[in-house]
C-alpha positions in Angstrom: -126.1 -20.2 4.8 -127.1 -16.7 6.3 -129.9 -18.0 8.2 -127.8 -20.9 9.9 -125.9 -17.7 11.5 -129.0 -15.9 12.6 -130.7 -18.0 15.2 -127.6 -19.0 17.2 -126.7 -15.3 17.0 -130.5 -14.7 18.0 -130.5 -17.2 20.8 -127.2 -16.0 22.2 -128.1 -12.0 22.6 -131.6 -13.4 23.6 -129.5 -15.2 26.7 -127.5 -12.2 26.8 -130.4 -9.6 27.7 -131.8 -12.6 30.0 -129.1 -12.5 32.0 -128.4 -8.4 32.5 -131.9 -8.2 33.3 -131.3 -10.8 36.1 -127.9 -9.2 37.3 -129.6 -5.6 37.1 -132.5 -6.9 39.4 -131.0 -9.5 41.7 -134.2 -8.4 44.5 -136.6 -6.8 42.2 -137.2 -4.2 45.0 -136.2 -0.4 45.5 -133.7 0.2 47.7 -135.1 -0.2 51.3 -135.8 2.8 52.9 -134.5 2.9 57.1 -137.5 2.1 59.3 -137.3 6.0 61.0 -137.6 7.8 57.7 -140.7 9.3 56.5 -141.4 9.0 52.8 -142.5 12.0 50.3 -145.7 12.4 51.0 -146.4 14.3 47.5 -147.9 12.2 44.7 -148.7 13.2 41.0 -150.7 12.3 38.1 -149.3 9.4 36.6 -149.6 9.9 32.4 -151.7 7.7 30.4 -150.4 7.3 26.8 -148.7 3.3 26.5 -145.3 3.8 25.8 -141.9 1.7 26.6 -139.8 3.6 28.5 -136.5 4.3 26.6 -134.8 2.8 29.9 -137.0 0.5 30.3 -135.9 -2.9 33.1 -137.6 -5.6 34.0 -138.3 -3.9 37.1 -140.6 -1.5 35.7 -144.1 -1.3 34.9 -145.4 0.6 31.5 -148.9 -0.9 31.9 -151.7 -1.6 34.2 -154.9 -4.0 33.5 -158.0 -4.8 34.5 -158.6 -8.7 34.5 -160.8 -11.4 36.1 -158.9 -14.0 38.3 -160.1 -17.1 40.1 -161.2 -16.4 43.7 -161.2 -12.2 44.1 -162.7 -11.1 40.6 -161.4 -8.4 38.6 -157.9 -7.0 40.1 -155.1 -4.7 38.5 -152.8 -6.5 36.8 -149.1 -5.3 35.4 -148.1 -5.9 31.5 -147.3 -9.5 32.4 -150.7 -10.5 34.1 -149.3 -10.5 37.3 -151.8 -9.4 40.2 -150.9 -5.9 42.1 -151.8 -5.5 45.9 -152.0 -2.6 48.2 -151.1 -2.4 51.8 -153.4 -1.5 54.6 -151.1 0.1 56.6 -150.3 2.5 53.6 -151.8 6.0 53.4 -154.1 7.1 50.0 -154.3 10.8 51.0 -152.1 12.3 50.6 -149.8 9.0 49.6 -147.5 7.3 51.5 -145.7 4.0 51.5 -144.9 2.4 54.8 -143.5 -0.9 53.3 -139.7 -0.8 53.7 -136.6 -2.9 54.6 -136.9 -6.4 54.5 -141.1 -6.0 53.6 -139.8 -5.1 49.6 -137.9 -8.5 49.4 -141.6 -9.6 49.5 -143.8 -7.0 48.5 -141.9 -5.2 45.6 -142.9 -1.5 44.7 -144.4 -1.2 41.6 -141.7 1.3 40.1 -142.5 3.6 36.7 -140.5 5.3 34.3 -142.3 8.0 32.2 -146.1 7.6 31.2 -148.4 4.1 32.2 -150.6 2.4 30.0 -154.3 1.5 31.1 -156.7 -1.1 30.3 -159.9 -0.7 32.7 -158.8 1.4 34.9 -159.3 4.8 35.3 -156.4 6.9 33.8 -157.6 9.7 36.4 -157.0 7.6 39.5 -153.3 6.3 38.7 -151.2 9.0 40.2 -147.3 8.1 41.4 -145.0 8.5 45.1 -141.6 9.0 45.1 -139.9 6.2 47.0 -136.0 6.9 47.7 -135.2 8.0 44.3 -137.2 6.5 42.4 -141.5 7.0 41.4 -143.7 4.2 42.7 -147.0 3.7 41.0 -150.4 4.5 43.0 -154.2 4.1 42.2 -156.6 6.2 44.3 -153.4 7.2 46.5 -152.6 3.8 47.1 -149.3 2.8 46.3 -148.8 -0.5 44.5 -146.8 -3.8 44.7 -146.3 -7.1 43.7 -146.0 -10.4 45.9 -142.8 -12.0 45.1 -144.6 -15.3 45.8 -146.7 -14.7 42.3 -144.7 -16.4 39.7 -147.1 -16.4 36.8 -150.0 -14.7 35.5 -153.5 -15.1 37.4 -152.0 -15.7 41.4 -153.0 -14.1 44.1 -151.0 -16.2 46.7 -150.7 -12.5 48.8 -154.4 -12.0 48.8 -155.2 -11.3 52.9 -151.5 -12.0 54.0 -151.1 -10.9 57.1 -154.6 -9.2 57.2 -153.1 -6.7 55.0 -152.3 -7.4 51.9 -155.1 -7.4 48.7 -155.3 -7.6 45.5 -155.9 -3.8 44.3 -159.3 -3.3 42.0 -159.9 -1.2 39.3 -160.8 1.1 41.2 -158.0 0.9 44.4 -160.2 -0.6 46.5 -159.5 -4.9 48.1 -160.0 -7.4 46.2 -163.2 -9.3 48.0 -161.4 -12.6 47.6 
């Protein structure tokens, strides 16, 4: 009789966590900075060691990857296999995020809580931004995002949108796709 109770217990606080994960992140973006403010320009060494965050949402990223997709080669990838892209008119040195406002309902920040874990790429090149309150992720000083148009693992519908937008490599440079 016990396990009859379990798995519509398990399937109900399964449903549960679904939903405050949706209600917590209805845009997936940091809050939009106004057009005429400069961001902090000061970036620091993002940790290495994979770890969970102990506040960890489903807006944050413990882990970046280095994987091969179709059509650009190998590109950083967050814990879920979805592709991360940098922005041209961004700044690597010293860091800078120009991407604000209505541009985060498409291009979401790549937001971190605590250390970041690494899978072919180069712990020494992650570093971090602070973005309105909260630390954006950066590799080679370029700050990171995903394109809300990638629903699953292996896209790279942003690759070259608006002559801007790539798919980041290992080692922050565009994807040649």
């Amino acid at each position: 009789m016990i396990p009859r109770r379990i798995v519509p217990n398990l399937v109900a606080g399964l449903a549960s966590a679904l939903l405050l994960g949706a209600c917590g992140s209805s845009t997936g973006a940091a809050p939009a900075a106004p057009a005429s403010s400069a961001p902090a320009p000061a970036a620091t060494p993002a940790t290495s060691a994979a770890s969970t965050p102990a506040t960890g949402s489903p807006d944050t990223t413990t882990s970046v990857t280095a994987r091969t997709v179709d059509g650009v080669g190998i590109v950083v990838t967050d814990e879920r296999g979805l592709a991360l892209y940098r922005y041209d008119k961004d700044q690597p040195s010293p860091s800078k995020w120009t991407c604000s406002g209505a541009c985060t309902k498409t291009w979401i920040p790549v937001i971190v809580q605590g250390s970041v874990g690494t899978a072919g790429v180069e712990k020494s090149l992650l570093g971090t931004v602070h973005r309105n309150g909260r630390t954006q992720l950066t590799l080679a000083g370029w700050p990171l995002y995903r394109y809300v148009g990638d629903t699953a693992a292996g896209q790279v519908n942003g690759q070259g949108k608006d002559g801007a937008w790539y798919a980041v490599t290992p080692a922050g440079k565009k994807s040649a796709g």
